[in-house]
PLY file of the C-alpha trace (Angstrom):
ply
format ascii 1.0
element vertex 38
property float x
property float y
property float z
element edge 37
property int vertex1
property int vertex2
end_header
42.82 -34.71 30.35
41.47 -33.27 27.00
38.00 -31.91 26.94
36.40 -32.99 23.58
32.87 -32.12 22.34
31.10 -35.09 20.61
28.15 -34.76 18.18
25.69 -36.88 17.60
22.46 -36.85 16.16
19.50 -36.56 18.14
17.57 -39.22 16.61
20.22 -41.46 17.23
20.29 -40.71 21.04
16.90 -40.67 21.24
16.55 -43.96 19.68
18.37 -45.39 23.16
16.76 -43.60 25.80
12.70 -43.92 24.76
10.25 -45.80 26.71
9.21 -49.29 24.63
5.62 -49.26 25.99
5.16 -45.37 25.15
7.47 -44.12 23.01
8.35 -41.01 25.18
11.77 -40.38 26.78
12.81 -41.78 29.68
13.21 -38.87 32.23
14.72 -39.75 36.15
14.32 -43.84 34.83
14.56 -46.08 37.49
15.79 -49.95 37.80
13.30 -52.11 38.74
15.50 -54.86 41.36
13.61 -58.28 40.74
13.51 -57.96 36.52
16.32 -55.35 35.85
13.42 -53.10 33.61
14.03 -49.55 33.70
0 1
1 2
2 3
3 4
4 5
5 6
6 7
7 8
8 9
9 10
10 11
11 12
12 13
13 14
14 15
15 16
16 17
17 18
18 19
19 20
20 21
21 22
22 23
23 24
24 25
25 26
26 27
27 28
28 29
29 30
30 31
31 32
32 33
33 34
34 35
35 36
36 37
């Protein structure tokens, strides 16, 4: 297995892991069963 180090810009990642409603990162996110919402 080869061990590879990817970069990638933090706005980008950001960009997928911020709240909709408050525009702050999701931190321990949690699926919500009945709608599929984290």
């Amino acid at each position: 297995m080869m061990n590879q180090v990817v970069k990638v810009r933090r706005v980008t990642l950001a960009a997928c892991m911020t709240c909709p409603l408050c525009k702050k990162l999701l931190r321990e996110a949690t699926t919500i069963s009945e709608c599929l919402h984290t």
